[in-house]
C-alpha positions as CSV (number, residue, x, y, z in Angstrom):
1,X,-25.9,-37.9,-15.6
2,X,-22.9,-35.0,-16.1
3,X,-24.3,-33.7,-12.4
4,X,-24.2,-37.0,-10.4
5,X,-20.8,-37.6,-11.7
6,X,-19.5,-34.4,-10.6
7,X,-21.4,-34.6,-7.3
8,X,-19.9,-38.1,-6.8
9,X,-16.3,-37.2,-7.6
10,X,-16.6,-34.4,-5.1
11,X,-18.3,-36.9,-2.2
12,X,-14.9,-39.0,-3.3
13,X,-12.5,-35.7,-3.1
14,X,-14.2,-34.6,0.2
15,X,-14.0,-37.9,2.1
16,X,-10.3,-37.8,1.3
17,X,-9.7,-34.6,1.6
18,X,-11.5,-33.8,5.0
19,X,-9.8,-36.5,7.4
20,X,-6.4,-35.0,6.3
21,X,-7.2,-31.3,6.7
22,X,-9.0,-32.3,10.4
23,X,-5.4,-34.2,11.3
24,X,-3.5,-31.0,9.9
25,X,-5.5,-29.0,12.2
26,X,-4.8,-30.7,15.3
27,X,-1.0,-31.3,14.4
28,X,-1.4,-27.0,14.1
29,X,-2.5,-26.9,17.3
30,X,-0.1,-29.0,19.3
31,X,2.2,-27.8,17.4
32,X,1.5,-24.0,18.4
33,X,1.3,-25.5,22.3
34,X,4.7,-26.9,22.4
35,X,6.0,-23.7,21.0
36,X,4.3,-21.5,23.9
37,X,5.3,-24.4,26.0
38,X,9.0,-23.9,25.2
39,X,8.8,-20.4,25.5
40,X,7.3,-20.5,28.6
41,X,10.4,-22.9,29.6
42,X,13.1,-20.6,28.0
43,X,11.8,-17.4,30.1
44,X,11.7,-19.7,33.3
45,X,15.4,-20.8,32.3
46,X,16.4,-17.3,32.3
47,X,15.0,-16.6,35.3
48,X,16.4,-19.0,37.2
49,X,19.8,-18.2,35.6
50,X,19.8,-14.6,36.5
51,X,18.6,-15.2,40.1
52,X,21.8,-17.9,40.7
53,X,23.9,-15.4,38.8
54,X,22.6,-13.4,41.9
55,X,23.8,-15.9,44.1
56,X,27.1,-15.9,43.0
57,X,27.7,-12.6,44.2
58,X,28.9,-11.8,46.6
59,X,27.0,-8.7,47.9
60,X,23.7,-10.2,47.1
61,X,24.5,-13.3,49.4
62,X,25.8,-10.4,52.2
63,X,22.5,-8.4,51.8
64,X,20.7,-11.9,51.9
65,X,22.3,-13.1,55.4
66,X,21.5,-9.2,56.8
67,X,18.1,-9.8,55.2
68,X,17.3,-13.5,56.2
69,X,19.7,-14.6,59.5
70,X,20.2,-10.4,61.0
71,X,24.2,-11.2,59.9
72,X,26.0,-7.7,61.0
73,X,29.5,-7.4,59.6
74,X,32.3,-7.0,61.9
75,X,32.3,-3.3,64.0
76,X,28.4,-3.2,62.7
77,X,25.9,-2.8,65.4
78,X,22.3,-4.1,65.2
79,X,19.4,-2.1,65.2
80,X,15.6,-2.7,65.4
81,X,13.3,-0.2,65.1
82,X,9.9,-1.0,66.6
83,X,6.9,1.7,66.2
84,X,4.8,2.1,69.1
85,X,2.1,-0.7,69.9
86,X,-1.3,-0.1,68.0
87,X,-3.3,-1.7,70.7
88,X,-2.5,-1.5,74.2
89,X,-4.5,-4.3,75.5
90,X,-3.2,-7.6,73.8
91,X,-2.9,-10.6,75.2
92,X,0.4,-12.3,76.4
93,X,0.3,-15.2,73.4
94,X,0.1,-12.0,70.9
95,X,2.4,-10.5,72.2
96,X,5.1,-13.2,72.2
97,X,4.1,-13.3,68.9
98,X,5.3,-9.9,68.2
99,X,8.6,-10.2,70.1
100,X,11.2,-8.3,67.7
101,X,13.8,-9.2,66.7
102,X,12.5,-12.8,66.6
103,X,15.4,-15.4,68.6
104,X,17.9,-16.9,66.6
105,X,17.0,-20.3,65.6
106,X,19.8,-22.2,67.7
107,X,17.8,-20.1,70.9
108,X,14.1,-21.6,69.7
109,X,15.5,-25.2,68.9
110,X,17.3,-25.2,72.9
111,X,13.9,-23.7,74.4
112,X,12.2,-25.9,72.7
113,X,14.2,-29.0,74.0
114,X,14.0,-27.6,77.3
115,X,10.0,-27.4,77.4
116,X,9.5,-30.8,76.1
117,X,12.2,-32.4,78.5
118,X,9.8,-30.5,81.0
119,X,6.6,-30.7,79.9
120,X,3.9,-28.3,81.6
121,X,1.4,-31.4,82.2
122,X,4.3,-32.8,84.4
123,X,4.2,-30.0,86.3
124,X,0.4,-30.0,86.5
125,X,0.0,-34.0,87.2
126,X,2.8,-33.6,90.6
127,X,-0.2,-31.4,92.4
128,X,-2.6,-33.8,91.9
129,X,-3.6,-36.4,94.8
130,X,-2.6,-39.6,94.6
131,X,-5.3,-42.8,95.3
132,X,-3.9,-46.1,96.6
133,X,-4.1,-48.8,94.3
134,X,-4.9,-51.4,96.8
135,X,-6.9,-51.0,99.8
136,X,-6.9,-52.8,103.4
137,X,-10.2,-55.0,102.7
138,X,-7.9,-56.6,99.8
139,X,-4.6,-57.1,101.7
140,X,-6.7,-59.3,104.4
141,X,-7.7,-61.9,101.8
């Protein structure tokens, strides 16, 4: 009798026990992800921080223009250096490609008005010979 009593009171002891320790458990756990989730947000914070604390100097934005737009300060002058071509035989889409230094970005945008006010299909379609529309069997009737 003593041992199903003490069996029963720990079936009674378990079932309340176990559902509490199982939510405890999970709480751990999201718990320990929103830590490593702020964590994660605090080292991006400072990352971003020190790179616009870059930004607001002034000789990081200078090397940046040299770096990104080929900016020269005044009395500079601009060099490229360009090693010798690897393969001699490229073709001449390739080697547009290649062209160094690459053309300032006001150039491209004004070629590129250029070729599509004068597309090269124009070109091609003014060589091709013209049918008439109507022919002299229709003009009779």
């Amino acid at each position: 009798m003593r041992l199903l009593a003490v069996t029963l009171m720990l079936g009674i002891v378990a079932m309340v026990l176990v559902p509490n320790l199982l939510q405890w458990s999970d709480q751990r756990r999201e718990y320990r992800a929103a830590v490593a989730q702020t964590e994660a947000a605090q080292q991006k914070l400072e990352k971003l921080q020190a790179e616009l604390d870059n930004w607001s100097d002034p000789n990081h934005i200078s090397a940046q223009a040299r770096a990104r737009l080929g900016y020269v300060d005044p009395g500079e002058t601009q060099f490229a250096v360009v090693d010798a071509p690897q393969e001699a035989a490229q073709s001449p889409d390739e080697a547009e490609a290649l062209e160094w230094p690459p053309k300032p970005w006001n150039i491209q945008l004004q070629e590129a008005l250029l070729e599509v006010d004068d597309p090269p299909a124009v070109k091609e379609a003014a060589n091709v010979p013209t049918v008439p529309l109507s022919t002299e069997d229709d003009t009779d009737e």
